[in-house]
C-alpha positions as CSV (number, residue, x, y, z in Angstrom):
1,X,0.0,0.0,0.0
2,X,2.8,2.6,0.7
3,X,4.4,1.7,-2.1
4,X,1.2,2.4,-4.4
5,X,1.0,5.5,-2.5
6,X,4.5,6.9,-3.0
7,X,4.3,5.9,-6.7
8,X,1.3,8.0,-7.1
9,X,3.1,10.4,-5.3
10,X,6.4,10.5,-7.7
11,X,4.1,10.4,-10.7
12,X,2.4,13.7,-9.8
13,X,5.2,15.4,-9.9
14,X,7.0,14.1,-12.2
15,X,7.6,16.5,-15.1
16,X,4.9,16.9,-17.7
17,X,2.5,15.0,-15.3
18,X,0.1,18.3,-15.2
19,X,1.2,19.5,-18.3
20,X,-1.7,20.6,-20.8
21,X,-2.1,19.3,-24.5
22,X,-3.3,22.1,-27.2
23,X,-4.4,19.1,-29.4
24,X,-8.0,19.8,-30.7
25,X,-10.1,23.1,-31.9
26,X,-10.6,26.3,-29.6
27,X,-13.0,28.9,-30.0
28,X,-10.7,32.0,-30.0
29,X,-11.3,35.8,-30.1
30,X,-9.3,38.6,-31.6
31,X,-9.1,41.8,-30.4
32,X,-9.5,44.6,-33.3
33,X,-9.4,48.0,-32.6
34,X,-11.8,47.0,-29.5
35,X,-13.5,45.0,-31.3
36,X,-13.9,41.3,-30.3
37,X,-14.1,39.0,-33.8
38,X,-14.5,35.2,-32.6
39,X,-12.4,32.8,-35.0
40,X,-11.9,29.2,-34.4
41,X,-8.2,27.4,-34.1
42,X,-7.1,24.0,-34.1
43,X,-4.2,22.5,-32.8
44,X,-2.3,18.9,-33.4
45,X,1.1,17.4,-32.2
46,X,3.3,18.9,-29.4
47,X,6.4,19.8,-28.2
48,X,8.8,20.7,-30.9
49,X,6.2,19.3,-34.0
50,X,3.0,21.4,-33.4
51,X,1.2,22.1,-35.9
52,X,-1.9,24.8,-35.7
53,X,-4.3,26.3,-38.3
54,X,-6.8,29.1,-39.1
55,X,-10.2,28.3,-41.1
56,X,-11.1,30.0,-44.1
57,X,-14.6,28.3,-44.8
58,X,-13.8,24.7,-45.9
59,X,-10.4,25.4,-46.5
60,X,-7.2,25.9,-44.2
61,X,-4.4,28.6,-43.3
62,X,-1.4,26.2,-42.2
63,X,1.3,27.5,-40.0
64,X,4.7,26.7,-41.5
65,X,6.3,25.7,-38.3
66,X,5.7,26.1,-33.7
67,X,6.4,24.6,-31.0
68,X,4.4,24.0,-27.4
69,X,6.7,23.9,-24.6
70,X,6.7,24.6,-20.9
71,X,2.7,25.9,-21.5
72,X,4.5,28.5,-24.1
73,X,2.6,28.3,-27.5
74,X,4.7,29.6,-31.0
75,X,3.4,29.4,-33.9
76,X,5.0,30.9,-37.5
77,X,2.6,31.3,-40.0
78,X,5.4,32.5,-42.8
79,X,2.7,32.9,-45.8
80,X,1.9,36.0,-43.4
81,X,5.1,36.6,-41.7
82,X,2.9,36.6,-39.1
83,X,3.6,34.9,-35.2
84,X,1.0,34.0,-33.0
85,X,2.7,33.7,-29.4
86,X,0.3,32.6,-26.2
87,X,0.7,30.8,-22.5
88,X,-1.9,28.1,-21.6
89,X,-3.1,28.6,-17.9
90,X,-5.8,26.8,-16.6
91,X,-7.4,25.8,-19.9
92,X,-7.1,29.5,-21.0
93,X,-4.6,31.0,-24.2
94,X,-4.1,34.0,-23.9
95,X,-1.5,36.0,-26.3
96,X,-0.9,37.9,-29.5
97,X,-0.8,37.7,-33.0
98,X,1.8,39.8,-34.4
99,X,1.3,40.6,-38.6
100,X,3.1,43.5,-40.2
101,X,4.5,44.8,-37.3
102,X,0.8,45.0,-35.7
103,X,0.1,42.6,-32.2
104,X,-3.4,41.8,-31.7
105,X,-4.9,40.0,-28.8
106,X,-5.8,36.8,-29.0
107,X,-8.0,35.0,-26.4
108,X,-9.0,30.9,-26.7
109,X,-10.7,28.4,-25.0
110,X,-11.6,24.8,-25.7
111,X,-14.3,24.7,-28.2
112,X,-17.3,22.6,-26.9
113,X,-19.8,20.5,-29.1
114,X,-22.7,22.7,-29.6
115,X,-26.0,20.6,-31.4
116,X,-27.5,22.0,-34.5
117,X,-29.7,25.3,-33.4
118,X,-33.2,25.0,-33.9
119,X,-33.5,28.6,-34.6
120,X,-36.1,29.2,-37.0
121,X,-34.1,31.7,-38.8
122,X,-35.8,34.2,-41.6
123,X,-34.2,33.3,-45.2
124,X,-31.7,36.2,-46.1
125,X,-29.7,33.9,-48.5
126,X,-28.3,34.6,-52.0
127,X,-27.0,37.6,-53.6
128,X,-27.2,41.4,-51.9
129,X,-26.1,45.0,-52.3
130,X,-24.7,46.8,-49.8
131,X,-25.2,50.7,-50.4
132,X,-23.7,53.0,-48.9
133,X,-20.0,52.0,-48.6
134,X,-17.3,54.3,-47.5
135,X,-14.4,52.6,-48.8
136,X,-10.8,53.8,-47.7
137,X,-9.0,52.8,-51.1
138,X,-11.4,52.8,-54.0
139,X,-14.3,54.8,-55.0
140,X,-17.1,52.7,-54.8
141,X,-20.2,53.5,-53.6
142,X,-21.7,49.6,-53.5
143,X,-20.0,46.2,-52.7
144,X,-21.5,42.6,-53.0
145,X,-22.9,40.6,-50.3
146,X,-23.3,36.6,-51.0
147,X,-24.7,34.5,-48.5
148,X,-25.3,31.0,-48.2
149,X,-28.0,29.6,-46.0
150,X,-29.0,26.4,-44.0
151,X,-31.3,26.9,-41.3
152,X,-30.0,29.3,-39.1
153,X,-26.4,29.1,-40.4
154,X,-24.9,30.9,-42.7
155,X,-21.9,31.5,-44.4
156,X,-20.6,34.5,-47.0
157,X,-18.5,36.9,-48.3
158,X,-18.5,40.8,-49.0
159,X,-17.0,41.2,-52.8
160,X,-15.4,44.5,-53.2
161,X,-13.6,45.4,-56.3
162,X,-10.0,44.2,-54.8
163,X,-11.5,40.8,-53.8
164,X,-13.5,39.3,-50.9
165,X,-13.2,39.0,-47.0
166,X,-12.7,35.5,-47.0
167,X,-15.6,33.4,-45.7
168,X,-17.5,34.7,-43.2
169,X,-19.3,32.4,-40.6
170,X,-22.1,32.8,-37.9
171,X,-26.0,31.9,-37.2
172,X,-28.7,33.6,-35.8
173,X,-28.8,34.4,-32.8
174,X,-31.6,36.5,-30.7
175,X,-33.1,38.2,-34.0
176,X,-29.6,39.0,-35.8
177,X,-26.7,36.7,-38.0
178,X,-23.6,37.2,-36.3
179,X,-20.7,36.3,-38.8
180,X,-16.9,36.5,-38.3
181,X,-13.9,35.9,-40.5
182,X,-10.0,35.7,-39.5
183,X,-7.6,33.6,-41.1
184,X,-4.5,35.3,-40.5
185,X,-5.5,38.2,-42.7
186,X,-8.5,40.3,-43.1
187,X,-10.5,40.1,-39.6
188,X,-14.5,40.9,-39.8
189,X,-17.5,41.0,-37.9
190,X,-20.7,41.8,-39.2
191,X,-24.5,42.1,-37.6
192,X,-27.1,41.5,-40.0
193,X,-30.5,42.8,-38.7
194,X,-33.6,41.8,-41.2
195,X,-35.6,45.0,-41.6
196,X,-39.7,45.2,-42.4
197,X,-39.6,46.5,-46.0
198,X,-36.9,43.2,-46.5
199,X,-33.5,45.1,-46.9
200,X,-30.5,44.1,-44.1
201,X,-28.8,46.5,-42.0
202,X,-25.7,45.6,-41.5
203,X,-23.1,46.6,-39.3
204,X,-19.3,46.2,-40.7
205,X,-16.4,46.0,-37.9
206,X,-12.8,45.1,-40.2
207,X,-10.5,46.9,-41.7
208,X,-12.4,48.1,-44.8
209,X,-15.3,50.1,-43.1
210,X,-17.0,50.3,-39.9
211,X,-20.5,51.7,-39.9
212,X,-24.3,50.4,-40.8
213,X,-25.3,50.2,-44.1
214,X,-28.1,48.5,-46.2
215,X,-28.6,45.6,-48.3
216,X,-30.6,45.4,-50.6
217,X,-31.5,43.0,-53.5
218,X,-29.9,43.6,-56.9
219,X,-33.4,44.0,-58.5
220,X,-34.7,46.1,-55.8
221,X,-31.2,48.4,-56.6
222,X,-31.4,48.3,-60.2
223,X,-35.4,50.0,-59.7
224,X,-34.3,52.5,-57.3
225,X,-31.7,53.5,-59.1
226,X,-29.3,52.8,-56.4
227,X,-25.5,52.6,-57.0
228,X,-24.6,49.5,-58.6
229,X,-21.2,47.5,-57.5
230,X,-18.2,48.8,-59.7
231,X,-17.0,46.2,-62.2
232,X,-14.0,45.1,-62.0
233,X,-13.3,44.3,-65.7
234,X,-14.1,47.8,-66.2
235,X,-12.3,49.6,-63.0
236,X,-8.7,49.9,-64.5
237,X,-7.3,50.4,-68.7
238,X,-3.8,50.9,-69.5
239,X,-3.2,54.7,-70.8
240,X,-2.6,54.0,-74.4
241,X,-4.0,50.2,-75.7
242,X,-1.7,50.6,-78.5
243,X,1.7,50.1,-77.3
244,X,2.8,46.9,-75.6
245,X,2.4,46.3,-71.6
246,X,6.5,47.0,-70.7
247,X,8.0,45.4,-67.8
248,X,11.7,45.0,-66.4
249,X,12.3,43.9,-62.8
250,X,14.2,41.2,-61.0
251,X,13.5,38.0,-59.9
252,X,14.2,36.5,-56.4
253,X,17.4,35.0,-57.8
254,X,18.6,39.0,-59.2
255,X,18.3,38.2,-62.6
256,X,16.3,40.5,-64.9
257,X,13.3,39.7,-66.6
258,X,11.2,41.8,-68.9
259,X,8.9,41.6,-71.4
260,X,10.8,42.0,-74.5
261,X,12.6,38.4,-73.5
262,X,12.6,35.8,-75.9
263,X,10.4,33.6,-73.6
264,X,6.9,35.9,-74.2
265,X,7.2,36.6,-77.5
266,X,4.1,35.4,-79.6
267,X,3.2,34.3,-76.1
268,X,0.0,35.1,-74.4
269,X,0.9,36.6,-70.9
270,X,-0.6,37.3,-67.5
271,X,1.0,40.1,-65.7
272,X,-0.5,39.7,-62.3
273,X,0.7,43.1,-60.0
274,X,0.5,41.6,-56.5
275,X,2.0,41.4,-53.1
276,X,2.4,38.5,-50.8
277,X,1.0,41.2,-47.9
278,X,-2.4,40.9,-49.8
279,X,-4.8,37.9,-48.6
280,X,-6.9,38.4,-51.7
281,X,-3.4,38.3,-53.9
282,X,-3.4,34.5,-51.8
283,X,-6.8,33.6,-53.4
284,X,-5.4,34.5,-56.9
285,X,-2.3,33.2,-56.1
286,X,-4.0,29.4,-55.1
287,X,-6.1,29.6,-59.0
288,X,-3.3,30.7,-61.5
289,X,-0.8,28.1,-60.9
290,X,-3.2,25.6,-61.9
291,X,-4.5,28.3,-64.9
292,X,0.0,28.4,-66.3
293,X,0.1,24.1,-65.9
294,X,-2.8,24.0,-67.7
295,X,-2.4,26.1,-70.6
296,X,1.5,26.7,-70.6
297,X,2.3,24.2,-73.6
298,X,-0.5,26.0,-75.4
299,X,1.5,29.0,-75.3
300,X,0.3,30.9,-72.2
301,X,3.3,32.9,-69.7
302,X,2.2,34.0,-66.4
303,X,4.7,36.6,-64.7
304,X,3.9,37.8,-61.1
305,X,5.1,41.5,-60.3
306,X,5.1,41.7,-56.7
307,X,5.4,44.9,-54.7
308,X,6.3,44.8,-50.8
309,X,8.0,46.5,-47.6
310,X,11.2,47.4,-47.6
311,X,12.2,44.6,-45.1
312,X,10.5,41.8,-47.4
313,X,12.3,42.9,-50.2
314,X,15.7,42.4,-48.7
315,X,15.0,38.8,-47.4
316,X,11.6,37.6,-49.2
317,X,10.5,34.8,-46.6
318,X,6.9,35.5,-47.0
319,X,6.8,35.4,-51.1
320,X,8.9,32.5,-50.9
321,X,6.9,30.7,-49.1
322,X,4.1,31.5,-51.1
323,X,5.7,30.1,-53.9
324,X,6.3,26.7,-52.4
325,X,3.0,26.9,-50.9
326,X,1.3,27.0,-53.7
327,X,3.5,25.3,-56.2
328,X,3.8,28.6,-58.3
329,X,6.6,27.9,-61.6
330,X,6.1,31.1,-63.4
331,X,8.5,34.4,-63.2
332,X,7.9,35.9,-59.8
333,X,9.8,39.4,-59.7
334,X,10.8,41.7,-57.1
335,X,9.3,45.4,-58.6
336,X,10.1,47.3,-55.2
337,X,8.5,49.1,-52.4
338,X,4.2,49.0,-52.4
339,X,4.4,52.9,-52.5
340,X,6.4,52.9,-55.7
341,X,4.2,50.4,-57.4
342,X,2.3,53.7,-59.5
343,X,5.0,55.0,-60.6
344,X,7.1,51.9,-62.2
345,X,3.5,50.6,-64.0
346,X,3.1,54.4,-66.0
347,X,0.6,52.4,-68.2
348,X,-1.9,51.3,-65.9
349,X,-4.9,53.8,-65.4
350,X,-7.0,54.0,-62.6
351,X,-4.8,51.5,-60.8
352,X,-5.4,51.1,-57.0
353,X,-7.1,47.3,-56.3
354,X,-4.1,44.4,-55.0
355,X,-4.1,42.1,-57.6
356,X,-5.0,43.5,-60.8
357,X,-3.8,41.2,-63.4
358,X,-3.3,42.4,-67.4
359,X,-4.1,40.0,-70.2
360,X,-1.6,40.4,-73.0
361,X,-2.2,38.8,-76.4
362,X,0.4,37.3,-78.7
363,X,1.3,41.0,-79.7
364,X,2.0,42.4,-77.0
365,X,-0.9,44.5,-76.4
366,X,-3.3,44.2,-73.7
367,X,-6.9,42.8,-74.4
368,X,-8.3,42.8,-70.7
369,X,-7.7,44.3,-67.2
370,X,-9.4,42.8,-64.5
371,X,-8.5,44.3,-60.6
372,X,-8.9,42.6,-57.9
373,X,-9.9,38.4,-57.3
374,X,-12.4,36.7,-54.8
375,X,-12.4,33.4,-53.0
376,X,-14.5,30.4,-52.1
377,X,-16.3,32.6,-49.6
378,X,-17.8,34.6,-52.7
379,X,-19.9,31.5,-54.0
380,X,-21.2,31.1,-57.1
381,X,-19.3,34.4,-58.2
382,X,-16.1,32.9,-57.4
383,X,-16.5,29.6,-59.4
384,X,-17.8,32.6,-62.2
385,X,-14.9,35.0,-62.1
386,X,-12.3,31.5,-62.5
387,X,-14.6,29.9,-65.4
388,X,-14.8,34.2,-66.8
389,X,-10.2,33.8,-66.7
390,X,-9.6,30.6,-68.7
391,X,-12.6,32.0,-71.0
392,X,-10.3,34.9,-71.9
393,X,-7.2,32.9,-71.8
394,X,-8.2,30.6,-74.2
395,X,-9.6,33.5,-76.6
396,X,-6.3,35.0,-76.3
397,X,-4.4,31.5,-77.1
398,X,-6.6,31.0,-80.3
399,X,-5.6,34.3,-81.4
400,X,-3.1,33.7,-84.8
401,X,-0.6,31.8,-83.1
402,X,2.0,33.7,-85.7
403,X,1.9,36.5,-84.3
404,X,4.4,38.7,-83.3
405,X,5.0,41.3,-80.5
406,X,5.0,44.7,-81.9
């Protein structure tokens, strides 16, 4: 018996005995500005091997490498360059998320199986308008709002001109849908009130607006006269159509690549302007790879002009591993600092969404701007925008193959 007793003893305090495991999903919070935006986090492995990731809808934000010891979390997410650092006490993570030089709070608990509510939730899905927007980088005056419904949960996306917020998440919940989004980029909350005459108010916490506006239906905006969303095949031209789209930049390696190489000429060519700072530069930057493999041997080029901070530019961790992430085998080239982005693309006009991506035909000219690039979250106008880029690819491809850059 005292043997059995002092075993019992040595084992609770042996190390690691009351040690904690992270394993699982939490519910999390992130503190924004004041604003509390829930999220949920899993966590597998431990020690010197854990792993962690964000969800984005269906899919997954991996972190690249972390480690759980003595109750201190790590966790490098280097698609971001972004470091979430926390201490488990008592069941509770508490810490920060550090992106671009910005820490925000992060808060986590265990997440507990919840059963399907049986809300009975009024029907707001499908497509909206939200009127009223005050964007801080584009003039627009209406955004899209897609929502996808079952029962009284719902999932979505706001489409702006420069992409999407990535999938927002919630239910209803005491006569409002409360949805969220963070994914290691982009944090949102919105409130969505149904009103009497059937529009939505909702209110926007991000880092896009903050403020109540309306939805309304697209037919009910079109007979109203209301502002309509701005198209983004339409938003930005080049200055002159008739002389060909110039480029000259390095790649990662310091080798210079331009436009007038031997490699795009009688080619059709992408020139996608992004920045591995951009989330919705990530969504276009999961569909072209599989858009070059595809079409490549057909003749299609797809070059990647990528502005960012002065520190990334000196030691790229974050665009590489983007490019490894995502498998991408076309040109990616350094073109400088964000700011500076105007000025070395003189031929772009009414240039201001991250990406904006310039279809150039066989002759060098360009056929098609389109700014900006959704994801999943955004629906049926995400599988619409993909199926609307290999359309215009393969008009360009079929274009006389003999011809030459002027």
């Amino acid at each position: 018996m005292k043997r059995r007793l002092l075993l019992t003893a040595l084992l609770a305090f042996a190390p690691g005995a009351w040690s904690e495991t992270l394993a699982g999903r939490w519910n999390a919070t992130l503190n924004l500005n004041g604003t509390e935006i829930p999220f949920k986090i899993e966590f597998a492995g431990d020690g010197t091997n854990v792993k962690g990731w964000f969800f984005n809808g269906d899919e997954h934000e991996n972190s690249t490498a972390g480690k759980f010891e003595n109750g201190v979390l790590v966790l490098n997410f280097d698609t971001y360059a972004s470091v979430l650092k926390a201490t488990l006490k008592d069941g509770v993570l508490d810490g920060e998320y550090s992106t671009r030089g910005k820490p925000l709070p992060i808060h986590a608990v265990r997440a507990v199986p919840q059963p399907p509510s049986k809300v009975k939730a009024p029907d707001i899905s499908g497509l909206w308008y939200l009127e009223g927007v005050s964007s801080r980088k584009h003039d627009e005056k209406a955004w899209q709002f897609i929502i996808q419904q079952r029962g009284a949960e719902v999932t979505g996306a706001i489409l702006r001109v420069d992409g999407d917020t990535g999938t927002l998440t919630g239910s209803y919940q005491d006569g409002q849908f409360v949805l969220s989004h963070f994914s290691g980029g982009r944090p949102a909350l919105l409130v969505v009130t149904p009103q009497n005459d059937g529009t939505l108010a909702v209110d926007l916490k991000g880092q896009h607006h903050e403020g109540v506006v309306t939805a309304v239906r697209p037919e009910q905006a079109r007979a109203k006269g209301l502002d309509l969303p701005t198209d983004a095949d339409q938003h930005t031209r080049v200055t002159d159509p008739a002389k060909p789209f110039t480029f000259s930049f390095p790649d990662l390696n310091g080798n210079l690549v331009s436009n007038t190489d031997e490699r795009f000429r009688g080619k059709v060519v992408l020139v996608n302007v992004t920045g591995s700072w951009c989330p919705n530069c990530h969504d276009e930057d999961e569909f072209l790879p599989s858009l070059y493999n595809k079409y490549h041997a057909q003749g299609l080029e797809i070059v990647a002009l990528n502005f960012e901070e002065a520190e990334q530019l000196a030691d790229p961790t974050r665009l590489k591993s983007l490019i490894k992430e995502y498998g991408i085998k076309y040109p990616v080239l350094l073109g400088g600092e964000t700011s500076t982005a105007k000025d070395k693309l003189p031929q772009a006009s009414d240039w201001d969404s991250w990406p904006t991506t310039f279809f150039v035909g066989r002759d060098g000219l360009v056929k098609f701007v389109h700014a900006g690039f959704p994801s999943p979250g955004s629906g049926e106008l995400y599988k619409k925008e993909k199926a609307e880029f290999i359309a215009k690819v393969e008009q360009l491809l079929a274009a006389n193959q003999t011809a030459s850059r002027q």
